[in-house]
PDB file of N, CA, C and O in Angstrom, chain B, residues numbered from 101:
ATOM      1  N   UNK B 101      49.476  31.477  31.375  1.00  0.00           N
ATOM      2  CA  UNK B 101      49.376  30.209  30.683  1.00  0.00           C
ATOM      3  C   UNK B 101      50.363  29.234  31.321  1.00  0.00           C
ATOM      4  O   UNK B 101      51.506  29.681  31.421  1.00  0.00           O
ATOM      5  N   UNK B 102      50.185  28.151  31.716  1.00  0.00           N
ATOM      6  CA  UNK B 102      50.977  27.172  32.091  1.00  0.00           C
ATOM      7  C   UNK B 102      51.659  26.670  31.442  1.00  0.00           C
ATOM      8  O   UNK B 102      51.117  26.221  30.432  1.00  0.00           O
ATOM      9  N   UNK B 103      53.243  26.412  31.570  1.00  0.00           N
ATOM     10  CA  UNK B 103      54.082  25.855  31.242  1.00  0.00           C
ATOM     11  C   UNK B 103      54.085  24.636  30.575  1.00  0.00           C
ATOM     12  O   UNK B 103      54.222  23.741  31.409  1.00  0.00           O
ATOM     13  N   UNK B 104      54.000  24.213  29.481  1.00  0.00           N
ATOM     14  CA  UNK B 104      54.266  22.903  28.742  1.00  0.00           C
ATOM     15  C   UNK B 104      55.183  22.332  29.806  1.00  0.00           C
ATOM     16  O   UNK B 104      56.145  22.892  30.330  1.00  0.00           O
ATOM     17  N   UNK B 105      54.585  20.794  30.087  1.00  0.00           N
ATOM     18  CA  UNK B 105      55.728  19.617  30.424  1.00  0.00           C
ATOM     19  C   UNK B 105      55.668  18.146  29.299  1.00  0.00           C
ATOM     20  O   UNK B 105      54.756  17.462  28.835  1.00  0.00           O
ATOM     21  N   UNK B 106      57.321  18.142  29.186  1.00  0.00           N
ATOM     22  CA  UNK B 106      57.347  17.411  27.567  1.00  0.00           C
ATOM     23  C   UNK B 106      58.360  16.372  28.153  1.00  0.00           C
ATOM     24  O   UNK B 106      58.952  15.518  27.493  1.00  0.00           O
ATOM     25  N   UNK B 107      58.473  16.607  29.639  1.00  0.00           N
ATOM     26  CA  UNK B 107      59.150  15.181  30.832  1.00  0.00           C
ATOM     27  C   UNK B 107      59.073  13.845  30.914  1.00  0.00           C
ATOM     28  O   UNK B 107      59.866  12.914  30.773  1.00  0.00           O
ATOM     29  N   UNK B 108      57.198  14.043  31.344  1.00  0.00           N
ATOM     30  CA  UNK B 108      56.635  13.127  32.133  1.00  0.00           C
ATOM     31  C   UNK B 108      56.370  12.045  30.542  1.00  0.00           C
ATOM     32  O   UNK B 108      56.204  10.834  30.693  1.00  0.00           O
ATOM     33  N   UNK B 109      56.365  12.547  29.388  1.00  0.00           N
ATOM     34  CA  UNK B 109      56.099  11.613  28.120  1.00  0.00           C
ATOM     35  C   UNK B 109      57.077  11.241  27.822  1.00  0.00           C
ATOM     36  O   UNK B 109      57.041  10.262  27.076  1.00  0.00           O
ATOM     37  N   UNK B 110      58.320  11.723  28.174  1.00  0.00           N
ATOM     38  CA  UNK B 110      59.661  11.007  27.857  1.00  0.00           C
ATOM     39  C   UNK B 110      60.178   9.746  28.425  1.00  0.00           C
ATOM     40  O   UNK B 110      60.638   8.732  27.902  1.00  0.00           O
ATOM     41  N   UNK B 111      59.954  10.131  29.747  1.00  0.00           N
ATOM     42  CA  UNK B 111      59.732   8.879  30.960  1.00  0.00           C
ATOM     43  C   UNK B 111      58.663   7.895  30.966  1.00  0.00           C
ATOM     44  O   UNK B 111      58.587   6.973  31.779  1.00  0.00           O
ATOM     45  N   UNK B 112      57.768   8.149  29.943  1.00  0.00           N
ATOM     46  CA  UNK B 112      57.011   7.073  29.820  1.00  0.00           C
ATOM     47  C   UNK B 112      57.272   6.336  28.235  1.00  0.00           C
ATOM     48  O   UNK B 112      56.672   5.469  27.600  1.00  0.00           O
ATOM     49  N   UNK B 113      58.000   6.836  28.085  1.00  0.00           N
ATOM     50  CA  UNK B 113      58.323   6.139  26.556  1.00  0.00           C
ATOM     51  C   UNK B 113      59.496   5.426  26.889  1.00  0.00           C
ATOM     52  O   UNK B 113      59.504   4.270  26.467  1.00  0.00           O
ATOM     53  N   UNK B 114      60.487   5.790  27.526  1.00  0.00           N
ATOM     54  CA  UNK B 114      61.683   4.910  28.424  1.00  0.00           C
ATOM     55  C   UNK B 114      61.214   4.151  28.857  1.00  0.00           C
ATOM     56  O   UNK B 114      61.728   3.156  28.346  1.00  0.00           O
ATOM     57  N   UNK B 115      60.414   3.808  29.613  1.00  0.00           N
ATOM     58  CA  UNK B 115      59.377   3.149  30.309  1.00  0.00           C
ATOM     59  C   UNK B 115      59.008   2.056  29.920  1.00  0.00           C
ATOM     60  O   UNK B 115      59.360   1.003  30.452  1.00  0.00           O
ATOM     61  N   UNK B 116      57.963   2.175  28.575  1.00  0.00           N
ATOM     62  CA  UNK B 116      57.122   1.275  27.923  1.00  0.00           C
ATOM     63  C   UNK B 116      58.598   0.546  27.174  1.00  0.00           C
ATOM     64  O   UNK B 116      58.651  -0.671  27.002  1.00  0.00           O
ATOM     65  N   UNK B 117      59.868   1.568  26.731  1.00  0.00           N
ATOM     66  CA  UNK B 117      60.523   0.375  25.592  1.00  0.00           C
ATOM     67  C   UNK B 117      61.583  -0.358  26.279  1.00  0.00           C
ATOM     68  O   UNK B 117      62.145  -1.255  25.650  1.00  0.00           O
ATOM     69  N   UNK B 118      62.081  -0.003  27.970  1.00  0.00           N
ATOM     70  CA  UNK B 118      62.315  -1.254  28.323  1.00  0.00           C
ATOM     71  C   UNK B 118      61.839  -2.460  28.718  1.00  0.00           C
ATOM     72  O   UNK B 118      62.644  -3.390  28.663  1.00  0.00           O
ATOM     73  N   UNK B 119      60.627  -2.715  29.141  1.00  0.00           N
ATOM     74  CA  UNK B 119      60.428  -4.236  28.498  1.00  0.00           C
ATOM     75  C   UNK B 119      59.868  -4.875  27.404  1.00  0.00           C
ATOM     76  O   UNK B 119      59.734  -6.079  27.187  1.00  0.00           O
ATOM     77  N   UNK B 120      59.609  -4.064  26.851  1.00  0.00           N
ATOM     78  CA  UNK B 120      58.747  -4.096  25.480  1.00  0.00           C
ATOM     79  C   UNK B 120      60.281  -4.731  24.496  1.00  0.00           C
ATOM     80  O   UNK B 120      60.395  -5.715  23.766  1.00  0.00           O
ATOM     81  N   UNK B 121      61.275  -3.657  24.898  1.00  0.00           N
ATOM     82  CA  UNK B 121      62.745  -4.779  24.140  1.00  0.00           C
ATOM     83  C   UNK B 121      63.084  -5.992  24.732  1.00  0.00           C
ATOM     84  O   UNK B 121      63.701  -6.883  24.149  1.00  0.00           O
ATOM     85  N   UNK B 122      62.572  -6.053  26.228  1.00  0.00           N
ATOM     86  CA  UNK B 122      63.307  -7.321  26.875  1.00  0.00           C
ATOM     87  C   UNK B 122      62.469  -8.626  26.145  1.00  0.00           C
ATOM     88  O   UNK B 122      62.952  -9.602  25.571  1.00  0.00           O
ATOM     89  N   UNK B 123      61.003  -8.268  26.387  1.00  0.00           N
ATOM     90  CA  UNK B 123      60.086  -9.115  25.871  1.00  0.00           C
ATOM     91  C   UNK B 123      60.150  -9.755  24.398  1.00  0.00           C
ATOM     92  O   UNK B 123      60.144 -10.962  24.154  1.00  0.00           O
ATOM     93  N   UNK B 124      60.210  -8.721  23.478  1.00  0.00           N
ATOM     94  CA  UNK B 124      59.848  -8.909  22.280  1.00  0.00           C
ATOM     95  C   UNK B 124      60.678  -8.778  21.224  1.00  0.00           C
ATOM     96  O   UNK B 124      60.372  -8.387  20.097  1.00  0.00           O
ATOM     97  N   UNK B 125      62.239  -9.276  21.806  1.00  0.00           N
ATOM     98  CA  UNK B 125      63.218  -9.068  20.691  1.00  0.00           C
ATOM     99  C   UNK B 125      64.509  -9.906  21.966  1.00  0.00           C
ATOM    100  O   UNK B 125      65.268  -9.192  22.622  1.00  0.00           O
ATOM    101  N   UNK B 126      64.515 -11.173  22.069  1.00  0.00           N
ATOM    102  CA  UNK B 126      65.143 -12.110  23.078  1.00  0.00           C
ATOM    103  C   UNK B 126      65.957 -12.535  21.919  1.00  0.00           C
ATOM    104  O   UNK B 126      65.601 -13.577  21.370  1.00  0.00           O
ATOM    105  N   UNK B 127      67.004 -11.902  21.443  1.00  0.00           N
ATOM    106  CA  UNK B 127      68.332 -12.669  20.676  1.00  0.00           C
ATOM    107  C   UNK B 127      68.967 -13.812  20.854  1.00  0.00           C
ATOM    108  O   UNK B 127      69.435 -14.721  20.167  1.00  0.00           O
ATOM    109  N   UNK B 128      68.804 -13.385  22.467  1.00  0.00           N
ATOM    110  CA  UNK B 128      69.981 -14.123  23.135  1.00  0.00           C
ATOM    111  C   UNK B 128      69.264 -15.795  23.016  1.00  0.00           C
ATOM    112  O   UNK B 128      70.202 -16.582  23.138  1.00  0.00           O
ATOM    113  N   UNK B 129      68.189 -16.415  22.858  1.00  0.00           N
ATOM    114  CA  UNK B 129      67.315 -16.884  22.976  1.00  0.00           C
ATOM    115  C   UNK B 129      67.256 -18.142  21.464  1.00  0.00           C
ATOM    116  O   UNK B 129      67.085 -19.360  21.483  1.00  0.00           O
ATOM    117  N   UNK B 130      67.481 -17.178  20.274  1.00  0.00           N
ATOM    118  CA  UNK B 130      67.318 -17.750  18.954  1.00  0.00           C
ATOM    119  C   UNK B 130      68.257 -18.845  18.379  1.00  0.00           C
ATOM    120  O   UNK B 130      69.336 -18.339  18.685  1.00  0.00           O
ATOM    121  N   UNK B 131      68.516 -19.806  17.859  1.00  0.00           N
ATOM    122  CA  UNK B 131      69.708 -20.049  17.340  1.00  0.00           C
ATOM    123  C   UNK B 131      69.720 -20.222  15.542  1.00  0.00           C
ATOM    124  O   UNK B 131      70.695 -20.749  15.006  1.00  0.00           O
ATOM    125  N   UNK B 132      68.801 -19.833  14.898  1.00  0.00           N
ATOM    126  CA  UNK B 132      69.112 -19.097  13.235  1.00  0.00           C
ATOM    127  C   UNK B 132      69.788 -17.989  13.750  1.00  0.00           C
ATOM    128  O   UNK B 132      69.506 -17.126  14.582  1.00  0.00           O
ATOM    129  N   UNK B 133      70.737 -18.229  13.056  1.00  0.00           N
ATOM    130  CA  UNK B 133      71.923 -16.876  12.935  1.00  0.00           C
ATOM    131  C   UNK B 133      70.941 -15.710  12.513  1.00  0.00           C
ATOM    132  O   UNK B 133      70.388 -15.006  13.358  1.00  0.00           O
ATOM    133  N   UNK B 134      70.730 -15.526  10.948  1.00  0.00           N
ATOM    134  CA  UNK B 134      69.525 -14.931  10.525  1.00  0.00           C
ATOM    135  C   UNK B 134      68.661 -14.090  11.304  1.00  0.00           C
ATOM    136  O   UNK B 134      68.535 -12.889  11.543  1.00  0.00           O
ATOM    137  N   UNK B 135      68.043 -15.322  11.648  1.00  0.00           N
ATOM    138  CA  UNK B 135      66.998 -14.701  12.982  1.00  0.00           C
ATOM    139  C   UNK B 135      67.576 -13.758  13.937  1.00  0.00           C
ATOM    140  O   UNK B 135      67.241 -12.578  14.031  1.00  0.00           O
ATOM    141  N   UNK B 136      68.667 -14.484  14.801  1.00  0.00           N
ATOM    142  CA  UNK B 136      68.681 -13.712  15.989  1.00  0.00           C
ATOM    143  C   UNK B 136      69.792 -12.662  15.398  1.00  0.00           C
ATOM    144  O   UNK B 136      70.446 -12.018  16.218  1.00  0.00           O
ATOM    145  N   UNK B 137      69.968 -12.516  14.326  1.00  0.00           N
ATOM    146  CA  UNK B 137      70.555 -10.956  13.946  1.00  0.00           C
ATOM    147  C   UNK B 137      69.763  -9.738  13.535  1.00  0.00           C
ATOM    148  O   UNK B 137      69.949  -8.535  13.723  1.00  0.00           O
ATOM    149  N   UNK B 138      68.846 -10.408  12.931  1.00  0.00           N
ATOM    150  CA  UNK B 138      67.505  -9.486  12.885  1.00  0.00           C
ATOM    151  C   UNK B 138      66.481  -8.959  14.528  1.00  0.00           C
ATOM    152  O   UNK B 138      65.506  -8.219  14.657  1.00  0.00           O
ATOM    153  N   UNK B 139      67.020  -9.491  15.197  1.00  0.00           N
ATOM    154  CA  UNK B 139      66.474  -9.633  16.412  1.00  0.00           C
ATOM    155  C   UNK B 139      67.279  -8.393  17.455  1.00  0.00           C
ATOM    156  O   UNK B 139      66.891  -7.432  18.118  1.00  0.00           O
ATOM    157  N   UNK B 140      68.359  -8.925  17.211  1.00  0.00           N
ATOM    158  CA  UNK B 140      69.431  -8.495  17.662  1.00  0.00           C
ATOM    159  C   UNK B 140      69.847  -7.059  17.511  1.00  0.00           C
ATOM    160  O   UNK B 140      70.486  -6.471  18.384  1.00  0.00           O
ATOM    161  N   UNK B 141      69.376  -6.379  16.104  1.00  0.00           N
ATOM    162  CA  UNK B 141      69.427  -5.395  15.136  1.00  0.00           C
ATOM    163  C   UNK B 141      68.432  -4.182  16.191  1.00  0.00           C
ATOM    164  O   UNK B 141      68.699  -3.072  16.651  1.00  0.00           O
ATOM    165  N   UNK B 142      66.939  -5.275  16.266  1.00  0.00           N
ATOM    166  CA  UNK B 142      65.633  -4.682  16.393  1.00  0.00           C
ATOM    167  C   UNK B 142      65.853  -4.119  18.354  1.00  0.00           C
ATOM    168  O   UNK B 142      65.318  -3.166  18.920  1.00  0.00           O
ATOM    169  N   UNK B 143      66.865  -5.199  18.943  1.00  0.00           N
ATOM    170  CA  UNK B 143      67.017  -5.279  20.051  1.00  0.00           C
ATOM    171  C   UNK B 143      68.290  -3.786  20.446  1.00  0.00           C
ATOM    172  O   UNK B 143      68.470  -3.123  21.467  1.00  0.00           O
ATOM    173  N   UNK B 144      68.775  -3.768  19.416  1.00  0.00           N
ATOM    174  CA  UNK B 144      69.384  -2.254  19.896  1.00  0.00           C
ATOM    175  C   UNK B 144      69.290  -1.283  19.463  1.00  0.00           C
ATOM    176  O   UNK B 144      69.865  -0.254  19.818  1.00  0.00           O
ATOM    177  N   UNK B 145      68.406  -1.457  18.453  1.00  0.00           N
ATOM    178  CA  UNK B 145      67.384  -0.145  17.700  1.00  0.00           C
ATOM    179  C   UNK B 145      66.857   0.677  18.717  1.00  0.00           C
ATOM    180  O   UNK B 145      66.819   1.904  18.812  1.00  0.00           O
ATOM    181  N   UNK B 146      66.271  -0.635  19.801  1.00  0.00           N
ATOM    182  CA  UNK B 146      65.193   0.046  20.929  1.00  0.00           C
ATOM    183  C   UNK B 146      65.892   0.775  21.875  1.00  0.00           C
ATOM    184  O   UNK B 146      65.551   1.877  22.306  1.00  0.00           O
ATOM    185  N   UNK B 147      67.469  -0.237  22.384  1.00  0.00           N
ATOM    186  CA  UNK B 147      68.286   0.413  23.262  1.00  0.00           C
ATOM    187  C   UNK B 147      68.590   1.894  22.771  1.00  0.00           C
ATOM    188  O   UNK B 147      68.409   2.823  23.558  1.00  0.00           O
ATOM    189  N   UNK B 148      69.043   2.122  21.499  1.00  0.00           N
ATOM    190  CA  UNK B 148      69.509   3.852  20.896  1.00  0.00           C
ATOM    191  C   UNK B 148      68.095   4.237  21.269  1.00  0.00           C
ATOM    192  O   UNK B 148      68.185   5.363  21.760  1.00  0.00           O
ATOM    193  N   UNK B 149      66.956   3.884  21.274  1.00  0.00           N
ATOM    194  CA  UNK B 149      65.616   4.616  21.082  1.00  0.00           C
ATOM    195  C   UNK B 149      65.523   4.909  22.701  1.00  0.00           C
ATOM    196  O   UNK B 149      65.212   6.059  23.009  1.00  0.00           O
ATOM    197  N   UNK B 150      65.735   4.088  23.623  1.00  0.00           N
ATOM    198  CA  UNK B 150      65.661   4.773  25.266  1.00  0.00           C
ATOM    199  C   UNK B 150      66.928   5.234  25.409  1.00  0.00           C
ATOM    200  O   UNK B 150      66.932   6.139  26.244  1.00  0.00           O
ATOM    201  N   UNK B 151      68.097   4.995  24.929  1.00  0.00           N
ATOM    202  CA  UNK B 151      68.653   6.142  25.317  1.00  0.00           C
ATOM    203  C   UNK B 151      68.492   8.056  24.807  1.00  0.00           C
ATOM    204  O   UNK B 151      68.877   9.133  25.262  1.00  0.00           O
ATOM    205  N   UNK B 152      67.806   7.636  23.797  1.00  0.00           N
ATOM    206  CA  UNK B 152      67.372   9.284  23.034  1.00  0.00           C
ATOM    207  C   UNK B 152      66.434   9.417  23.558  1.00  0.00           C
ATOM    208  O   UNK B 152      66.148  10.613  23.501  1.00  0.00           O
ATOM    209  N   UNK B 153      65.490   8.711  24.242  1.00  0.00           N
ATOM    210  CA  UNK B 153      64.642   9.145  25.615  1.00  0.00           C
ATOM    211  C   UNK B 153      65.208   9.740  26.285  1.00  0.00           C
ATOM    212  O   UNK B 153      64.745  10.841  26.582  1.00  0.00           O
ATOM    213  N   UNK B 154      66.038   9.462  26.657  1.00  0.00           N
ATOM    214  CA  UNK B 154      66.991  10.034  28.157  1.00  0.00           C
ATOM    215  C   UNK B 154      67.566  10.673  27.717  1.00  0.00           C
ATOM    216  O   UNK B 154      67.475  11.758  28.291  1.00  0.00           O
ATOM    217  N   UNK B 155      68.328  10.698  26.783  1.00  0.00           N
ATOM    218  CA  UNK B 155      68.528  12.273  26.663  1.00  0.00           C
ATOM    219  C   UNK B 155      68.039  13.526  26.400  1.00  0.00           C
ATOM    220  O   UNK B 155      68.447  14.668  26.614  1.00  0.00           O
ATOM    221  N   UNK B 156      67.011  13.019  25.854  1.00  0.00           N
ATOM    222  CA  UNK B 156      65.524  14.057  25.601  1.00  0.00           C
ATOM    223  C   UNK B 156      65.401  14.675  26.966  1.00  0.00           C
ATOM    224  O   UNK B 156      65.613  15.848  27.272  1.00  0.00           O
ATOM    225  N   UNK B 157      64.959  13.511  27.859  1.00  0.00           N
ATOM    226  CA  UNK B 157      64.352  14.202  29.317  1.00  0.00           C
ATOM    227  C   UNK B 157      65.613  15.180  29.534  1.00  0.00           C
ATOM    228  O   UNK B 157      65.365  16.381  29.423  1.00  0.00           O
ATOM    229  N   UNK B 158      66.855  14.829  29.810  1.00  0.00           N
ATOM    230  CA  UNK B 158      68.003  15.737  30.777  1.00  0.00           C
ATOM    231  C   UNK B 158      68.057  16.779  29.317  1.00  0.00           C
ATOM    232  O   UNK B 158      69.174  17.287  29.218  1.00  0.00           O
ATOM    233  N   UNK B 159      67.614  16.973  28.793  1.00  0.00           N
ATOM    234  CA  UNK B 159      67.855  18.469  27.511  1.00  0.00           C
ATOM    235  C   UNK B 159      66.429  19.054  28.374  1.00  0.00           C
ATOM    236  O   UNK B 159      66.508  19.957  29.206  1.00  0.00           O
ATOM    237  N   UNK B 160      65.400  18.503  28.081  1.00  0.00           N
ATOM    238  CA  UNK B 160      64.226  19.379  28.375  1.00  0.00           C
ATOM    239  C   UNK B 160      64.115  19.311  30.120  1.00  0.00           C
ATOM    240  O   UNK B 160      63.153  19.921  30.586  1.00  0.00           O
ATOM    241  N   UNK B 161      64.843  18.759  30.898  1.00  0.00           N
ATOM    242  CA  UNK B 161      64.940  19.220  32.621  1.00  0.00           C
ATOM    243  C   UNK B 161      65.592  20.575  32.562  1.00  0.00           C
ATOM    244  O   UNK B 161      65.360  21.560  33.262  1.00  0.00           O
ATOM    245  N   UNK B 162      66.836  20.352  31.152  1.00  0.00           N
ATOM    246  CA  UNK B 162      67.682  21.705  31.722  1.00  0.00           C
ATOM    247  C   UNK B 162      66.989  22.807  31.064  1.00  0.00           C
ATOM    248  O   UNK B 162      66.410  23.711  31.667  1.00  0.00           O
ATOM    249  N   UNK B 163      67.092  22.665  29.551  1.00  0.00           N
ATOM    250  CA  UNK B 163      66.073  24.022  29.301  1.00  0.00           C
ATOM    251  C   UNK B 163      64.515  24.008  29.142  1.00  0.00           C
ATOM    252  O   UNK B 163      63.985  24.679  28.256  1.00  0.00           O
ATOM    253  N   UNK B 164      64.148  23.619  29.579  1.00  0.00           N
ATOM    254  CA  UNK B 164      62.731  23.649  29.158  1.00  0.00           C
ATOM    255  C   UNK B 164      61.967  23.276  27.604  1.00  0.00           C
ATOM    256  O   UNK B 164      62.592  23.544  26.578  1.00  0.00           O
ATOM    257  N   UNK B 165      60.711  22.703  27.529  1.00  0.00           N
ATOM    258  CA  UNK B 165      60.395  22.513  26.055  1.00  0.00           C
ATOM    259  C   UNK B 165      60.504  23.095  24.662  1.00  0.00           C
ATOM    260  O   UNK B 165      60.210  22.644  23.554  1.00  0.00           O
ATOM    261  N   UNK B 166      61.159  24.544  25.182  1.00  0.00           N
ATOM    262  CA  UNK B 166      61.279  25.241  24.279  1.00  0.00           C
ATOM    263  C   UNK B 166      60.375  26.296  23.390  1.00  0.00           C
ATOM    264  O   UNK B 166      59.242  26.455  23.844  1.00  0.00           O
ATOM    265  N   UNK B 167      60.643  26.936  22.370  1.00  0.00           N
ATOM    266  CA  UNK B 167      59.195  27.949  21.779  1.00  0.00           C
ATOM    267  C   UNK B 167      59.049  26.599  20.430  1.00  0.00           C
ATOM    268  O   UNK B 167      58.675  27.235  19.445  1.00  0.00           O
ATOM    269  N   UNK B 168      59.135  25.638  20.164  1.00  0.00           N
ATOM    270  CA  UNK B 168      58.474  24.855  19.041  1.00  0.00           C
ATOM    271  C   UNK B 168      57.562  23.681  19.973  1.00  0.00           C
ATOM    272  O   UNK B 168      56.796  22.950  19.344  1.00  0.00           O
ATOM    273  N   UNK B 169      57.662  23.535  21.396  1.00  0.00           N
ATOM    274  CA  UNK B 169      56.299  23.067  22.052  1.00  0.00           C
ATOM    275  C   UNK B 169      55.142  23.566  21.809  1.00  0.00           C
ATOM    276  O   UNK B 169      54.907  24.754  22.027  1.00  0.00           O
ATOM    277  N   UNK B 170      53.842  22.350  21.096  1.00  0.00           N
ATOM    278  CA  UNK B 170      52.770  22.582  20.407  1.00  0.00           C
ATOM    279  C   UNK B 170      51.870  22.335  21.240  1.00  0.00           C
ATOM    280  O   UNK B 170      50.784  22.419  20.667  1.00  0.00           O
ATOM    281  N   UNK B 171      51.704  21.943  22.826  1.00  0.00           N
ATOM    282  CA  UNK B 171      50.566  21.541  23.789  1.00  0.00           C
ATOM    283  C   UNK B 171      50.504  22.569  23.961  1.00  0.00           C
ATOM    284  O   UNK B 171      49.276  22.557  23.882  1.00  0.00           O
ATOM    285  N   UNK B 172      50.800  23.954  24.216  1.00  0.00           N
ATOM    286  CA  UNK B 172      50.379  25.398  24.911  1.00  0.00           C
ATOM    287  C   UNK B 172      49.102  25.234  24.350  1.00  0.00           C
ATOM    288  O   UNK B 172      48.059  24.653  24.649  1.00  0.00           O
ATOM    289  N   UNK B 173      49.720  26.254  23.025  1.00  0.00           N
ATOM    290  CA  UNK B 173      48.565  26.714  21.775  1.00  0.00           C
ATOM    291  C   UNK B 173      47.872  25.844  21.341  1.00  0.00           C
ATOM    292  O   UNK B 173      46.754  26.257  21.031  1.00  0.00           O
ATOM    293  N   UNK B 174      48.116  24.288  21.094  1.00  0.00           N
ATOM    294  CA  UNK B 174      47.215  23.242  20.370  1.00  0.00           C
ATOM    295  C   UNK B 174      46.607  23.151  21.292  1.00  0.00           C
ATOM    296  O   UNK B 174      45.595  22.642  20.809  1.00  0.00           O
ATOM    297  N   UNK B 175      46.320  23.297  22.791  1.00  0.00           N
ATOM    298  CA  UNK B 175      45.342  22.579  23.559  1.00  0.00           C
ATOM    299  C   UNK B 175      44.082  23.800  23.869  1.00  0.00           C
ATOM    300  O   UNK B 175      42.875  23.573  23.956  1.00  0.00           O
ATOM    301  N   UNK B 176      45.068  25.698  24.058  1.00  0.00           N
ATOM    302  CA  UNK B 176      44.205  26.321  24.147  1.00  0.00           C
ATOM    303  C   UNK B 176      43.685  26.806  22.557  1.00  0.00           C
ATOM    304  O   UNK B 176      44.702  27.263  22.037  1.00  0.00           O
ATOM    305  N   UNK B 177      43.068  26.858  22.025  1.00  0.00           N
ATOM    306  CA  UNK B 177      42.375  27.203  20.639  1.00  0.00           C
ATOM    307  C   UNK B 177      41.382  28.099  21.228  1.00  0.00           C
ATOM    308  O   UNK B 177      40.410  28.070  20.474  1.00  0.00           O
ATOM    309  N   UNK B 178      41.127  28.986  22.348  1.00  0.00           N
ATOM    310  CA  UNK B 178      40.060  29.936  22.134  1.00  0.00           C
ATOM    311  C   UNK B 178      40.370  31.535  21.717  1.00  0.00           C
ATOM    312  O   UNK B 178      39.438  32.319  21.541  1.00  0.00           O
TER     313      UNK B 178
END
């Protein structure tokens, strides 16, 4: 059975939320206080969210996906 890879989705989620934060949460940009704190909030929500990307990937480079990876068995069902 082939090895689960739980990598290549990590790197694409890093991926999609750096510009997806650059784009769609421009603080720097606003001048309601209000606003660009809510912005601002949403804008490093995303940053903690790619960095727990990245650390995801370098956990699962070093050990592998682990025995609670569900693509093995969920994909073979025969």
């Amino acid at each position: 059975m082939p090895k689960p890879r739980s990598w290549p989705v990590v790197i694409m989620l890093a991926a999609f939320l750096v510009p997806i934060t650059i784009l769609f949460h421009p603080f720097w940009a606003i001048s309601d206080p209000a606003q660009r704190r809510t912005q601002e909030m949403n804008f490093y929500r995303n940053v903690s969210l790619v960095g727990a990307a990245l650390a995801l990937f370098a956990l699962f480079s070093v050990v592998g996906p682990g025995r609670f990876a569900i693509t093995g068995s969920l994909l073979n069902l025969r």
